[in-house]
LUMVO-941668 format. One record per atom (N, C-alpha, C): residue in three letters; chain; atom name; x negated, y negated, z. Coordinates in nm, 2 decimals, decimal comma, m for minus. Example, Ala and Ser with C-alpha at 12.3 -4.5 7.8 and 13.67 -1.06 7.14 Angstrom:
2
<rec type="ALA" mol="A" atom="N" x="m1,32" y="0,57" z="0,78"/>
<rec type="ALA" mol="A" atom="CA" x="m1,23" y="0,45" z="0,78"/>
<rec type="ALA" mol="A" atom="C" x="m1,32" y="0,33" z="0,78"/>
<rec type="SER" mol="A" atom="N" x="m1,28" y="0,22" z="0,71"/>
<rec type="SER" mol="A" atom="CA" x="m1,37" y="0,11" z="0,71"/>
<rec type="SER" mol="A" atom="C" x="m1,29" y="0,00" z="0,79"/>
REM end
This chain:
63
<rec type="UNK" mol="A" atom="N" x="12,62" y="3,80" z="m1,32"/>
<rec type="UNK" mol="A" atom="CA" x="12,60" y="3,80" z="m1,46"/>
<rec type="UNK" mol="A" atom="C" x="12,53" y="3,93" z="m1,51"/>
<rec type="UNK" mol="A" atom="N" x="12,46" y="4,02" z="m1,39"/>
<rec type="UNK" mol="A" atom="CA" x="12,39" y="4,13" z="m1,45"/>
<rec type="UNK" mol="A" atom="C" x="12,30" y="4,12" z="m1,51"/>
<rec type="UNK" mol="A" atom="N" x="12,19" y="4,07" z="m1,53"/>
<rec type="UNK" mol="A" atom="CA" x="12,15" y="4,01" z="m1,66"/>
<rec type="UNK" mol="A" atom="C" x="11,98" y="4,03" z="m1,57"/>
<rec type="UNK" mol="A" atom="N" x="11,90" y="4,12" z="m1,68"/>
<rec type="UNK" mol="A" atom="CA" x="11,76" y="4,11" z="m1,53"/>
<rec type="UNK" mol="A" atom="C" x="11,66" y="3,98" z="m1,57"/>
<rec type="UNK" mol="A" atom="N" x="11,64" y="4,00" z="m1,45"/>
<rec type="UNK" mol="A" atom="CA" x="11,54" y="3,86" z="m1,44"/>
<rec type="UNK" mol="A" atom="C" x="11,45" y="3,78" z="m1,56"/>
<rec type="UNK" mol="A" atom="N" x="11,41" y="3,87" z="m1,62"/>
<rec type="UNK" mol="A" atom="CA" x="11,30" y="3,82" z="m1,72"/>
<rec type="UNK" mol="A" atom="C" x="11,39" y="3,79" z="m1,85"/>
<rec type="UNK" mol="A" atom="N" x="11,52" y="3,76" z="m1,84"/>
<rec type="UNK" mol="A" atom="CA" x="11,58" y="3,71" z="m1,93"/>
<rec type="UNK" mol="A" atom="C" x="11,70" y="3,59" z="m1,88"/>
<rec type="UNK" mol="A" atom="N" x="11,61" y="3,59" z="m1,78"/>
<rec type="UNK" mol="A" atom="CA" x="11,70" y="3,43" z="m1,72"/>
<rec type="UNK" mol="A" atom="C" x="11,56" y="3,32" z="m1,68"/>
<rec type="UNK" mol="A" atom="N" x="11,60" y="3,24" z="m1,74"/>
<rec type="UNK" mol="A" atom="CA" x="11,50" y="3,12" z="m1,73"/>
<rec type="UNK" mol="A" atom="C" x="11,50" y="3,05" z="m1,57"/>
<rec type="UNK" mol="A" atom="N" x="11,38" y="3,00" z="m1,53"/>
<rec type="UNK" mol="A" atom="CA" x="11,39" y="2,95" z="m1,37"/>
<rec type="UNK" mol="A" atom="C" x="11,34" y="2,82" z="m1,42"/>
<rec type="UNK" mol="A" atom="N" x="11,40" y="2,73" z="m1,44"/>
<rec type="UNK" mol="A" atom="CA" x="11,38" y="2,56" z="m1,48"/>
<rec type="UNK" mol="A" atom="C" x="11,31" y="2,49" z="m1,36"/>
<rec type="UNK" mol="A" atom="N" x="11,21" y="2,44" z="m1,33"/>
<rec type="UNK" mol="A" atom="CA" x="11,17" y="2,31" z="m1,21"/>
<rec type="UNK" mol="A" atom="C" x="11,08" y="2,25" z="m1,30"/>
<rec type="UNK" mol="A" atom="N" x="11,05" y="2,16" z="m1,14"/>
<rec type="UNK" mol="A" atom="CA" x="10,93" y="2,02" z="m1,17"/>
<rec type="UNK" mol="A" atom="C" x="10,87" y="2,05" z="m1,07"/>
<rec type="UNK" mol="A" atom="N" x="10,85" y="2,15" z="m1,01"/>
<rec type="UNK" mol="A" atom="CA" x="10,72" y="2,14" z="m0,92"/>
<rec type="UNK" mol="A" atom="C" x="10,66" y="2,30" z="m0,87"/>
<rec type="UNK" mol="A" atom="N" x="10,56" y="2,29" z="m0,83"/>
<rec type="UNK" mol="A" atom="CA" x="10,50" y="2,44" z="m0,84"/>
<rec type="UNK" mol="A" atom="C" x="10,53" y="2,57" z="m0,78"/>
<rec type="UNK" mol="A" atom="N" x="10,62" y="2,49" z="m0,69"/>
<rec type="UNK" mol="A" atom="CA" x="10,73" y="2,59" z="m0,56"/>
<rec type="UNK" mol="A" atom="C" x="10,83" y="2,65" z="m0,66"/>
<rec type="UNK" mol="A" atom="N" x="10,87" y="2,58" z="m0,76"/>
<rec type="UNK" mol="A" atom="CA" x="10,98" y="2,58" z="m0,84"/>
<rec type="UNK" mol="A" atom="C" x="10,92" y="2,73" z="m0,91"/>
<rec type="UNK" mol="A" atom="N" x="10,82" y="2,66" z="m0,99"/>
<rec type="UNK" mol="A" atom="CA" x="10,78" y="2,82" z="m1,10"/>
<rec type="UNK" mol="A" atom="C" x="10,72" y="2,90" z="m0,97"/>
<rec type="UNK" mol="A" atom="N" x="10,65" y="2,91" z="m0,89"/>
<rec type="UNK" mol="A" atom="CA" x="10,59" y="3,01" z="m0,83"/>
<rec type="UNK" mol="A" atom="C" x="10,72" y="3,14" z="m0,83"/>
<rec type="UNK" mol="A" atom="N" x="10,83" y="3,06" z="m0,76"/>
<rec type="UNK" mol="A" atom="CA" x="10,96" y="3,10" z="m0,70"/>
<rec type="UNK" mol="A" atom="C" x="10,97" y="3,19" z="m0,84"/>
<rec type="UNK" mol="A" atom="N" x="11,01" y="3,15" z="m0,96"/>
<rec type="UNK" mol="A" atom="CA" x="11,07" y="3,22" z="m1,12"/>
<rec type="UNK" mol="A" atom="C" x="10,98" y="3,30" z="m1,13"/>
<rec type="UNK" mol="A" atom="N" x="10,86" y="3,29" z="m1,09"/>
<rec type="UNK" mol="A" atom="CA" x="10,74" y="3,44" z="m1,13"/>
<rec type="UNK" mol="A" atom="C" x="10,76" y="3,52" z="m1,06"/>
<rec type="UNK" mol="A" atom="N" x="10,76" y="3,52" z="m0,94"/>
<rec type="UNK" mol="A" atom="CA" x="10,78" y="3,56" z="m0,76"/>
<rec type="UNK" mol="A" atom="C" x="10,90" y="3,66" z="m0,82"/>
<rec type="UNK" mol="A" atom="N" x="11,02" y="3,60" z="m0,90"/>
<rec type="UNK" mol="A" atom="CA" x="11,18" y="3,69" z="m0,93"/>
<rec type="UNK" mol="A" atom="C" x="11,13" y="3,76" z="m1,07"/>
<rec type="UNK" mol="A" atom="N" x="11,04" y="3,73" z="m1,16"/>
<rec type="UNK" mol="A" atom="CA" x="11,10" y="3,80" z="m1,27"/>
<rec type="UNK" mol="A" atom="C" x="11,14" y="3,76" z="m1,36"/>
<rec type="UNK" mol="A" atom="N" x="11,12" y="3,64" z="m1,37"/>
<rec type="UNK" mol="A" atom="CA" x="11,24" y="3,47" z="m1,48"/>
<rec type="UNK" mol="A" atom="C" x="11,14" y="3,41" z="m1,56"/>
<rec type="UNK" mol="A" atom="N" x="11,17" y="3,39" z="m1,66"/>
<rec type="UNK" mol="A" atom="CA" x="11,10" y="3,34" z="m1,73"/>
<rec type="UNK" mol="A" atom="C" x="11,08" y="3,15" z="m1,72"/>
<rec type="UNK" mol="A" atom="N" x="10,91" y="3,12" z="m1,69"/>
<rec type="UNK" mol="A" atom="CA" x="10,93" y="3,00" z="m1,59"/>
<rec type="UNK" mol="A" atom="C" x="10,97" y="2,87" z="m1,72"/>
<rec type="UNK" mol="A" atom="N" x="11,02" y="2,74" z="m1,67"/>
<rec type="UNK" mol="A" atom="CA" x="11,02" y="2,62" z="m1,79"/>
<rec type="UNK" mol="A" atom="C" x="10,95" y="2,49" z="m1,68"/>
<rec type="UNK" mol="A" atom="N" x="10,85" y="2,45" z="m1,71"/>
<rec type="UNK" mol="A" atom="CA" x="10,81" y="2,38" z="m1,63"/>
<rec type="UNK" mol="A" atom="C" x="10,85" y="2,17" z="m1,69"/>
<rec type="UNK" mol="A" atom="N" x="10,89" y="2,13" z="m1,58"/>
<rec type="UNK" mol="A" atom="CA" x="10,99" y="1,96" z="m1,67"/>
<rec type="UNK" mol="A" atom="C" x="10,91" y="1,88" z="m1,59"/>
<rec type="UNK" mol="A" atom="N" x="10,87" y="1,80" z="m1,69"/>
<rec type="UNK" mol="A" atom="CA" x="10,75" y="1,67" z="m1,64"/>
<rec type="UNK" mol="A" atom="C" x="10,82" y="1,57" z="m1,63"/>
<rec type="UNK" mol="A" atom="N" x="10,94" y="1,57" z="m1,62"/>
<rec type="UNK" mol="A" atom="CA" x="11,06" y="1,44" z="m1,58"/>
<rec type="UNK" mol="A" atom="C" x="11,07" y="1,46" z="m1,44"/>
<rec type="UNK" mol="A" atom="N" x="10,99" y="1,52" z="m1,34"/>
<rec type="UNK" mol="A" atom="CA" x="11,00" y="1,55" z="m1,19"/>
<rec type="UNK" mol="A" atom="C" x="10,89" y="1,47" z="m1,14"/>
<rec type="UNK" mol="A" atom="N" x="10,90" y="1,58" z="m1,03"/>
<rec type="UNK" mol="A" atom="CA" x="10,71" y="1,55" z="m0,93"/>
<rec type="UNK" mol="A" atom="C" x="10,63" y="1,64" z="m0,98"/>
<rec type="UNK" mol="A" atom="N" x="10,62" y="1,76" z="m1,04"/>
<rec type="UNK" mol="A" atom="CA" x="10,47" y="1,81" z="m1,05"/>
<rec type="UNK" mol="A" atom="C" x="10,41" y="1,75" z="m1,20"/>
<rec type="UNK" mol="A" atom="N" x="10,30" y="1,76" z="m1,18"/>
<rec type="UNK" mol="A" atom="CA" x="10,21" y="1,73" z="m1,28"/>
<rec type="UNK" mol="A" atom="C" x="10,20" y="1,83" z="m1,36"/>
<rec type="UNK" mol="A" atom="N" x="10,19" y="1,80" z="m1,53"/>
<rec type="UNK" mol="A" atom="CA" x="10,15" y="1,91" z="m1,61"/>
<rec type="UNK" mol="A" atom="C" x="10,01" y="2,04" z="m1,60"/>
<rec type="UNK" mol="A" atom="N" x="9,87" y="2,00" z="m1,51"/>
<rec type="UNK" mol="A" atom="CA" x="9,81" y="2,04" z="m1,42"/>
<rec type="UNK" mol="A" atom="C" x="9,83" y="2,14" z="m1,34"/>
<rec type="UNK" mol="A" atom="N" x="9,95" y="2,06" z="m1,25"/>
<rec type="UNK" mol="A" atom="CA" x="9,98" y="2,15" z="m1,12"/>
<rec type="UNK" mol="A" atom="C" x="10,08" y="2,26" z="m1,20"/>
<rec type="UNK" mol="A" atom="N" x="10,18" y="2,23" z="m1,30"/>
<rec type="UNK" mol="A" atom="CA" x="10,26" y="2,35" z="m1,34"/>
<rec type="UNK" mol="A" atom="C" x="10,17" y="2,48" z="m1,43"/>
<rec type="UNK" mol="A" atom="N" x="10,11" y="2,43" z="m1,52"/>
<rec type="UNK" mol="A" atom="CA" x="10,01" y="2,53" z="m1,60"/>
<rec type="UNK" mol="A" atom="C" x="9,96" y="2,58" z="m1,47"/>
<rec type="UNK" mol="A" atom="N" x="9,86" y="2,58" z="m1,35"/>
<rec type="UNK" mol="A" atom="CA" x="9,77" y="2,62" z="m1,29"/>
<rec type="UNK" mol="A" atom="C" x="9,86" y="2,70" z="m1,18"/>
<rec type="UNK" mol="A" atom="N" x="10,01" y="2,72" z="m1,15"/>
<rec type="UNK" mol="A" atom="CA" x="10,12" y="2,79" z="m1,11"/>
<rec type="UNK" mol="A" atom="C" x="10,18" y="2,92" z="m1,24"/>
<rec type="UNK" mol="A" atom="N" x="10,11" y="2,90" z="m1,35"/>
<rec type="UNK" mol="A" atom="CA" x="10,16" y="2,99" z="m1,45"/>
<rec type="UNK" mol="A" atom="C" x="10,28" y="2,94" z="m1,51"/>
<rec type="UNK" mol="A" atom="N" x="10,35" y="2,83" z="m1,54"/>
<rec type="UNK" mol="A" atom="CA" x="10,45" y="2,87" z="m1,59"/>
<rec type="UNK" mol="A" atom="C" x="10,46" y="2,87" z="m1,78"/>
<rec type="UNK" mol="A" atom="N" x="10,50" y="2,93" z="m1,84"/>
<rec type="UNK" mol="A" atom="CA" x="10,59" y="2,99" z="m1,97"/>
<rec type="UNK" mol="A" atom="C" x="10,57" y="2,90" z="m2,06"/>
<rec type="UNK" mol="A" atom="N" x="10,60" y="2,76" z="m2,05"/>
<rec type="UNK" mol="A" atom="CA" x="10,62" y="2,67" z="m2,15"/>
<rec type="UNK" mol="A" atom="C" x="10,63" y="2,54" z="m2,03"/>
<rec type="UNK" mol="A" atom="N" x="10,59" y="2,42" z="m2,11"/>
<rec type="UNK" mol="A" atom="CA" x="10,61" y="2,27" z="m2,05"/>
<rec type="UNK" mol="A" atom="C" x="10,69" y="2,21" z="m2,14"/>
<rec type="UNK" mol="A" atom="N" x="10,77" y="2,12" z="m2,09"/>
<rec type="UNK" mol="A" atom="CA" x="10,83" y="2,06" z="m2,18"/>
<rec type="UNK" mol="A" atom="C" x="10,90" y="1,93" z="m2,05"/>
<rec type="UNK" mol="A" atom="N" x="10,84" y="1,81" z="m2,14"/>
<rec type="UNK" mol="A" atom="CA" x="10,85" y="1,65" z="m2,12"/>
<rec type="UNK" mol="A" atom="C" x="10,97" y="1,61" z="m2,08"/>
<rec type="UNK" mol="A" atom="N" x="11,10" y="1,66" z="m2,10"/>
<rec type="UNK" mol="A" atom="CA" x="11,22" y="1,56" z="m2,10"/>
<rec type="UNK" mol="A" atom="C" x="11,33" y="1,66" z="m2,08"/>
<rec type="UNK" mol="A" atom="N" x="11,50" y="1,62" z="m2,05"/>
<rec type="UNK" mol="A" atom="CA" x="11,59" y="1,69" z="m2,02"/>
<rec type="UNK" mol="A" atom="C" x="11,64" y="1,72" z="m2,18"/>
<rec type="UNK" mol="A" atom="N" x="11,59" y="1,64" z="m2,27"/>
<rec type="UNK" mol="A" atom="CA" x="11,60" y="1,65" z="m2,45"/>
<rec type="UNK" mol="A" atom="C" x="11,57" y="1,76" z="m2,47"/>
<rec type="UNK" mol="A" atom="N" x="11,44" y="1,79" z="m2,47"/>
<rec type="UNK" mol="A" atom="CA" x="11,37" y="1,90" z="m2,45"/>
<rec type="UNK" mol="A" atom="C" x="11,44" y="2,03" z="m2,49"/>
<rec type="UNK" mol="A" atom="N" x="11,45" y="1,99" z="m2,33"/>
<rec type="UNK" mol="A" atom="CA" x="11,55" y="2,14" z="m2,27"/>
<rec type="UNK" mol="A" atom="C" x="11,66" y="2,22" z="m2,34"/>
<rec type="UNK" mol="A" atom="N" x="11,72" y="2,04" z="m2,33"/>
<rec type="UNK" mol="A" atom="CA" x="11,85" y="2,08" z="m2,40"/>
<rec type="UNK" mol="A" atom="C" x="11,81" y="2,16" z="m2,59"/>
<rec type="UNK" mol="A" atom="N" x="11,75" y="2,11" z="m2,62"/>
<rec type="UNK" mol="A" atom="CA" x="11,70" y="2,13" z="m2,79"/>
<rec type="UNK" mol="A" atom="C" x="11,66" y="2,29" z="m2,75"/>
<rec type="UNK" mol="A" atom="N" x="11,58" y="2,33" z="m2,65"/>
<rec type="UNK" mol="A" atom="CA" x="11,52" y="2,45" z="m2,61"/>
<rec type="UNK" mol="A" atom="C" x="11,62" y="2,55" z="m2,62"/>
<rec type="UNK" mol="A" atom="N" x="11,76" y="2,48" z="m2,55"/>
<rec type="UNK" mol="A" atom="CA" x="11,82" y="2,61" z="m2,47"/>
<rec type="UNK" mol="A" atom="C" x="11,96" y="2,59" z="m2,59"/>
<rec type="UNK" mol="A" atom="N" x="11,94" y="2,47" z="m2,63"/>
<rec type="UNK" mol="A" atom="CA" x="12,09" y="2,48" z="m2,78"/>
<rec type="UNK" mol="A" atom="C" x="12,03" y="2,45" z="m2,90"/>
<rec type="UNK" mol="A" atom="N" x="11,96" y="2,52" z="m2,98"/>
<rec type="UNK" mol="A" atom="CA" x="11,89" y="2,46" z="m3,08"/>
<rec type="UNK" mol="A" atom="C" x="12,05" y="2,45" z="m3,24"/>
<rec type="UNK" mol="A" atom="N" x="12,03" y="2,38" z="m3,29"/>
<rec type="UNK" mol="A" atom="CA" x="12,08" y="2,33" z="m3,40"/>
<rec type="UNK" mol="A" atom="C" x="12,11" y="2,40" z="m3,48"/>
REM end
């Protein structure tokens, strides 16, 4: 896609997940519909939290 890193989002639930999207360059989205805790994702850095796959979706197709 060509496209650099800090303008491709790295979506997880757990802190391996964002570590990994900071580690590349990606802008992190941390989803509390997994295993990590809202806790464990903030304290890994990631970008934004967001609750549900709704969310997401609203996030990444807004209206």
């Amino acid at each position: 896609m060509q496209l650099p890193p800090e303008h491709c989002p790295m979506i997880g639930d757990t802190t391996v997940d964002i570590l990994a999207g900071k580690r590349a360059g990606a802008q992190t989205v941390g989803l509390l519909c997994g295993f990590g805790t809202e806790g464990e994702l903030r304290r890994a850095g990631t970008d934004i939290i967001l609750s549900n796959l709704r969310e997401l979706h609203e996030l990444l197709f807004p209206q």
